[in-house]
Structure formats: C-alpha cells, structure tokens
LUMSEDREN-394533 format. One record per residue (C-alpha): residue in three letters; x, y, z. Coordinates in Angstrom, 3 decimals. Each point is the difference from the previous one (the first is absolute). Layout:
% residues N
 code       px       py       pz
  Ala        X        Y        Z
...
***
This chain:
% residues 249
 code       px       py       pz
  Unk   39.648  -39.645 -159.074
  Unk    1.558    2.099   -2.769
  Unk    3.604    0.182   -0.130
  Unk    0.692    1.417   -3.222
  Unk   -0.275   -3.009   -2.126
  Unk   -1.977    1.433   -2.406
  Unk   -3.266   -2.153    0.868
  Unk   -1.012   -3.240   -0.736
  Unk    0.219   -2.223   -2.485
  Unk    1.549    0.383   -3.750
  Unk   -0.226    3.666    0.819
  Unk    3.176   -0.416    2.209
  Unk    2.286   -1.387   -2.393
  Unk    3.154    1.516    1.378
  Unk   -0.566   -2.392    3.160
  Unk    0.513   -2.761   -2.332
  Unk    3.386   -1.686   -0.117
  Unk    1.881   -0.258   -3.433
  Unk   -0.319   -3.620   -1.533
  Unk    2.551   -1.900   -1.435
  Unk   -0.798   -2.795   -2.403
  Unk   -3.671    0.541    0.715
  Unk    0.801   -0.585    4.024
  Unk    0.114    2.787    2.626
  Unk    3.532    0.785    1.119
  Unk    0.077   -1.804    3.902
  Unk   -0.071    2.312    2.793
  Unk   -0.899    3.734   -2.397
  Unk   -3.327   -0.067    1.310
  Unk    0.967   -0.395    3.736
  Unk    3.077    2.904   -0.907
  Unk   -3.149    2.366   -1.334
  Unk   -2.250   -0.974    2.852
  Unk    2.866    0.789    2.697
  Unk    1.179    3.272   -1.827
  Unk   -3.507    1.186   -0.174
  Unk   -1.136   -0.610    3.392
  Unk    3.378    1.220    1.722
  Unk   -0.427    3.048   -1.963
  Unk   -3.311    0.411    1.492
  Unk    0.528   -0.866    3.390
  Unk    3.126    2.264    0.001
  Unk   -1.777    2.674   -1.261
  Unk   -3.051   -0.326    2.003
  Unk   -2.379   -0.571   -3.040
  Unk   -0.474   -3.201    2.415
  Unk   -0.375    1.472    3.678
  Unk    0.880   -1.788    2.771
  Unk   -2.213   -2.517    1.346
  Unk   -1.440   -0.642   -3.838
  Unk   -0.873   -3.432   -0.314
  Unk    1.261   -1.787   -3.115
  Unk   -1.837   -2.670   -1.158
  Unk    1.678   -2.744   -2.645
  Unk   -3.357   -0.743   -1.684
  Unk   -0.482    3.605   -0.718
  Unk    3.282    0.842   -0.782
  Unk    0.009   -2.820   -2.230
  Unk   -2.678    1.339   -1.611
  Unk    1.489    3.510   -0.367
  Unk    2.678   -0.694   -1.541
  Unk   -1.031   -2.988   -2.098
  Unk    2.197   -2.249    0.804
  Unk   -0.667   -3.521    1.902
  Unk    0.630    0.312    4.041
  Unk    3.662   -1.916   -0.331
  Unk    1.841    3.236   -0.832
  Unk   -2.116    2.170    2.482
  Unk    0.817   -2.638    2.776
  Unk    3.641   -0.171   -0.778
  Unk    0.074    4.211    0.285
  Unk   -1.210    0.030    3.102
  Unk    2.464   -2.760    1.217
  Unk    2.559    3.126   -1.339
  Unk   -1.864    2.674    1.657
  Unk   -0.371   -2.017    3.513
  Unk    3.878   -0.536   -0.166
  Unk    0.598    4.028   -0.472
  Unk   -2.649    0.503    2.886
  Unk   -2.941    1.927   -2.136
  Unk   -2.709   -2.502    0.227
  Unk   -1.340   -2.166    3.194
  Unk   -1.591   -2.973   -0.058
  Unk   -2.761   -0.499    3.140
  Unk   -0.504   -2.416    1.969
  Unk   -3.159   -0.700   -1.952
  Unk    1.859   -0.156   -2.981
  Unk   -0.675    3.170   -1.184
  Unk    2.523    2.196   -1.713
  Unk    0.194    3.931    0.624
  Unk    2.407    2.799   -0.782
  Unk    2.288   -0.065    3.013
  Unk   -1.310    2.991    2.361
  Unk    2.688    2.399    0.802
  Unk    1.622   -1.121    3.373
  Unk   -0.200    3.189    1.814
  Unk    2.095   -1.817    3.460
  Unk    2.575   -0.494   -2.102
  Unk    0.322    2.868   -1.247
  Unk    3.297    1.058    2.225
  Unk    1.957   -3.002   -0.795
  Unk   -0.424    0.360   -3.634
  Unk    0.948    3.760    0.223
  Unk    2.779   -0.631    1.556
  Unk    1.344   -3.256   -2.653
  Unk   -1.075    2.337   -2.558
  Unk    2.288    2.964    1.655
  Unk    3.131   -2.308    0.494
  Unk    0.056   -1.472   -3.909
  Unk   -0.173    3.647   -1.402
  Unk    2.903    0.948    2.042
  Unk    1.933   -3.274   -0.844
  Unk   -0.804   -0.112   -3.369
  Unk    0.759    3.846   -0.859
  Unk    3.399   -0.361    2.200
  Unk    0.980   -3.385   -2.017
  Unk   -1.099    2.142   -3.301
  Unk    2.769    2.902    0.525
  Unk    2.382   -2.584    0.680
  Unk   -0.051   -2.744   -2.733
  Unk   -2.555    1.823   -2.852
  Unk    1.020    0.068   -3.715
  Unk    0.362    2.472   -2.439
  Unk   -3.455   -2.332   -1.650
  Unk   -1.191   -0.339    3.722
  Unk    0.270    3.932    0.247
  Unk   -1.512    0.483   -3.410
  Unk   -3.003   -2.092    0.751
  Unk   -0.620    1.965    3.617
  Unk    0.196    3.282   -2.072
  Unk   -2.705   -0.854   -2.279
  Unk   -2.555   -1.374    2.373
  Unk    0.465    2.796    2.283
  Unk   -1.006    2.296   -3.149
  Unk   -2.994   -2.189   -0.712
  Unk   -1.130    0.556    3.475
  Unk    0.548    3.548   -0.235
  Unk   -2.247   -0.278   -3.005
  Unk   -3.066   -1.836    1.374
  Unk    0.453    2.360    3.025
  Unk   -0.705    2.887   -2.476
  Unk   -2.214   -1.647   -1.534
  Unk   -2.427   -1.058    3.343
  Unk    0.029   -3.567   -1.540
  Unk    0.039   -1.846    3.544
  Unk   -0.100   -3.490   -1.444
  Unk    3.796    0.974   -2.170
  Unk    1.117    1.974    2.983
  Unk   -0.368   -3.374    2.632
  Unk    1.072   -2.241   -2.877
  Unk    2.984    2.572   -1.154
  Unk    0.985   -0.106    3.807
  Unk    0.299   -3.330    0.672
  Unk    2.192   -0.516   -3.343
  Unk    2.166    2.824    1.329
  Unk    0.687   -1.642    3.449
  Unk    0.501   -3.523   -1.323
  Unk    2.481    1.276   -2.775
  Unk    1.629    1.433    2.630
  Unk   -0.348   -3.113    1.742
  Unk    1.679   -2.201   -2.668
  Unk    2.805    2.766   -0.212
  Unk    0.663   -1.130    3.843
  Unk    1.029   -3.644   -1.714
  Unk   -0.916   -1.443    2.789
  Unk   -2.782   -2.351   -0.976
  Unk   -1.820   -1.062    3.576
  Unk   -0.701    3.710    0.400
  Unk   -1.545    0.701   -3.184
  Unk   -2.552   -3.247    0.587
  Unk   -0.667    1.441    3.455
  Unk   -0.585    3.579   -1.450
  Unk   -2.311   -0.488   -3.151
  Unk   -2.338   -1.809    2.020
  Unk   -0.271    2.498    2.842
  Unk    0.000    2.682   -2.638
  Unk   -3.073   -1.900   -1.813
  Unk   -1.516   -0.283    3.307
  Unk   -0.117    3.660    0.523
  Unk   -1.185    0.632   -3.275
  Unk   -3.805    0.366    1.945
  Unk    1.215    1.749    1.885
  Unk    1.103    2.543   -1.972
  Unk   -3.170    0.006   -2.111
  Unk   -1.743    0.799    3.001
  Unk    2.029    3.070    0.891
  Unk    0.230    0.979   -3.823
  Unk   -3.612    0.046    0.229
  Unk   -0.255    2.148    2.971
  Unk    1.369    3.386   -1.706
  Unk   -1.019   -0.439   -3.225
  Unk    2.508   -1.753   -1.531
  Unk    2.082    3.564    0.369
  Unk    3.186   -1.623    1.073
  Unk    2.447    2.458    1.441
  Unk    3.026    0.529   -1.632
  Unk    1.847   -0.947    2.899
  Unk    0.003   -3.522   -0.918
  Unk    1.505    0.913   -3.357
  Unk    2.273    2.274    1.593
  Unk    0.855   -2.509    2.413
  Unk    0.771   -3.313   -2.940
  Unk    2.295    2.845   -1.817
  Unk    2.212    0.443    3.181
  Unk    0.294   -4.098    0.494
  Unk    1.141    0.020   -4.044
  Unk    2.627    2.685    0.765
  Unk    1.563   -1.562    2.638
  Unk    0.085   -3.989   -1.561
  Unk    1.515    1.651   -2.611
  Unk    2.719    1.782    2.270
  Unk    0.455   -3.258    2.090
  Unk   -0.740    1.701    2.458
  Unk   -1.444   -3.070    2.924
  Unk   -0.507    2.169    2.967
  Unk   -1.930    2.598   -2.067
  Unk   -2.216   -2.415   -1.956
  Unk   -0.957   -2.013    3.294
  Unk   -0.941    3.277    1.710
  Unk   -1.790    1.194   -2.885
  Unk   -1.513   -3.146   -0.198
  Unk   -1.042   -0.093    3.803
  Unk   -1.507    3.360   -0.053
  Unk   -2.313   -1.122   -2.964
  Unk   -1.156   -2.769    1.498
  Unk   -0.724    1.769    3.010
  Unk   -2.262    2.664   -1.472
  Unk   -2.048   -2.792   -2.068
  Unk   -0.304   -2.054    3.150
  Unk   -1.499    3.481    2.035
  Unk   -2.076    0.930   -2.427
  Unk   -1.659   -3.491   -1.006
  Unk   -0.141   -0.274    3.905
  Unk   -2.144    3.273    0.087
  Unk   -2.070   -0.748   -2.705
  Unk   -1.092   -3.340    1.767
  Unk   -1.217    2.073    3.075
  Unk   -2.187    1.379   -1.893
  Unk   -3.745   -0.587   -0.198
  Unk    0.761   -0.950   -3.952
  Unk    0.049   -3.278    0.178
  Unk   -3.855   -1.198   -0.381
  Unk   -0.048   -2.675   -2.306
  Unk    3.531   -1.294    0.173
  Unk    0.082   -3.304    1.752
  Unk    2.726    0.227    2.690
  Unk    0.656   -3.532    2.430
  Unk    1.489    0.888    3.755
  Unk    1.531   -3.674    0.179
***
C-alpha cells in the first residue's frame, strides 16, 4: 500500500515530524498521516473499497500506529474511510443511492453561496475569487486534473467565505471534497481535456459577484451545477466503472 510516502524506513524522512528538544512535535505525525492519505483517497491513488491496514501503514510511513490511528479517527469523521463490522478499515466506497441527494445539497450551496458572494464580497474577497479562477484556467490548459479539482474547490469555497455566512461554507467544503471522486472519475473519462466551458462558465460567476449582481450569480450558479450534475450522471451509466467500489445502501 503505497501512498506516496516515499517508502519505508529512513528513506521516508519527510514523513517524519520535526523534533523539538530532541522530542517529536505531538500530533505532526498524525497531521502527515491524515494529509497524505486524504490526498490519496481524494485523488483515487486509494480506490474505493482499498483496505487500509494500521500495521502496514505504520510501517509505510515509519511512524508508530498512534498517529495512523488518530488519522483515521479524522478521516471517519469527514466520511472517507469505514470501519467493518469486523473491524476492518476500507476507503469508503462511493455511495452510488445517494447519489441524488448529494447532487442536489451540492446544487443548493453553489447557488447560495455565489448569491451571498455578489451581495456581501470584498474588494480582498473579489481579489482572491479572481486569482483562483485564473489558476483554474491554468491547470485547465495545462490538463493537470489533480490542480484543476483542487483549483475548483478553492474557487467555490472562496466564494463561499465571500457569502460571510459561515454554516454554509462548513456545509459546502465538505460536499465539495466529497465530489472531488467524483470529478476524478469524469476527468478521467475524456482525457483530462476539460472543456472550456467550465472556465467559461467560473469567469461569468466572477463578473457578476463583482457587479452585485444576486439574481445573475445564482442563475449562473444553478446552470453550472446543473451541467456537472448531468454529465457526472452520464458518465456513471456508463460501463466505466469496473474497479470502483460503489455500495447501493
């Protein structure tokens, strides 16, 4: 089970929380073990369904199984890893009966969020938006699907904390981390070639939070959701998804 640490041993150094005073700083290693393995599962580097074993990982990362046990607890609580009733701890499958209700959670805080935006955003808040949506453009260009889902989900949430309204910004980042797989998934299915639409589509939202425009930016908003939601829907009709552990309860 390989998730980027490097390997095992001295050889993965990096893994290794600083010391101070001779004495590991408390809770680093847990923070690296978490980041790493969130990364992975979010990524898919870790399908769903993987099994993730604390020995192992222990072993991977060089570290004793305390801070692997304690990012799990942090990974249970954000819904990427299940733990069996035999104990046993997997990569949460993708819960394809769910599915619609998530869609439509997911559809509601981009239109809240991107309304609440035009109305209270900053002259910083505004600055901020700008830039992300330009480092999205970027990854887009560049086919780098990892940037483009992690550029994307920086985008909505700045938007999110333009909204000032703190409850929806919780609610958001942790659907929009949620559909992170399933974006890799449809990333994967053309390529990585990302239309430009979605670019396209993150310019218009910018234009009108910056004109204040509410009724503009939540139908803009609406409309992008909507197209995601179709085509994600389409892709998962597909006979694509060998492989990719899905749960119907």
């Amino acid at each position: 089970m390989d998730v980027g640490t490097g390997g095992k041993g001295r050889g993965a150094n990096e893994a290794e929380p600083p010391e101070e005073g001779g004495r590991r700083v408390r809770g680093l290693g847990a923070q690296t073990v978490y980041e790493r393995l969130r990364r992975s599962i979010l990524d898919l580097s870790l399908a769903p369904g993987s099994p993730l074993d604390e020995v192992s990982l222990a072993a991977e990362f060089d570290m004793s199984r305390t801070p692997v046990r304690e990012a799990m607890v942090r990974l249970a609580a954000e819904g990427l890893v299940t733990t069996l009733p035999n104990r046993n701890t997997i990569v949460s499958p993708i819960d394809f009966m769910r599915l619609p209700v998530y869609f439509e959670a997911l559809t509601l805080m981009y239109r809240v969020t991107t309304r609440a935006a035009a109305v209270h955003r900053s002259a910083a808040d505004l600055k901020k938006i700008r830039a992300l949506a330009a480092a999205y453009a970027d990854a887009v260009e560049r086919r780098d699907a990892l940037t483009m889902i992690e550029q994307n989900r920086e985008f909505h949430v700045a938007i999110a904390e333009a909204g000032g309204n703190p409850y929806f910004l919780t609610l958001f980042t942790r659907l929009l981390d949620e559909g992170r797989r399933l974006l890799r998934l449809y990333y994967s299915s053309f390529d990585d070639r990302l239309p430009r639409q979605y670019v396209d589509e993150h310019e218009a939202m910018v234009v009108a939070i910056e004109a204040h425009d509410a009724e503009r930016a939540d139908g803009l908003a609406a409309a992008h959701a909507a197209q995601i939601v179709r085509q994600i829907q389409s892709y998962m009709t597909r006979d694509t998804m060998a492989g990719i552990a899905l749960t119907d309860r």
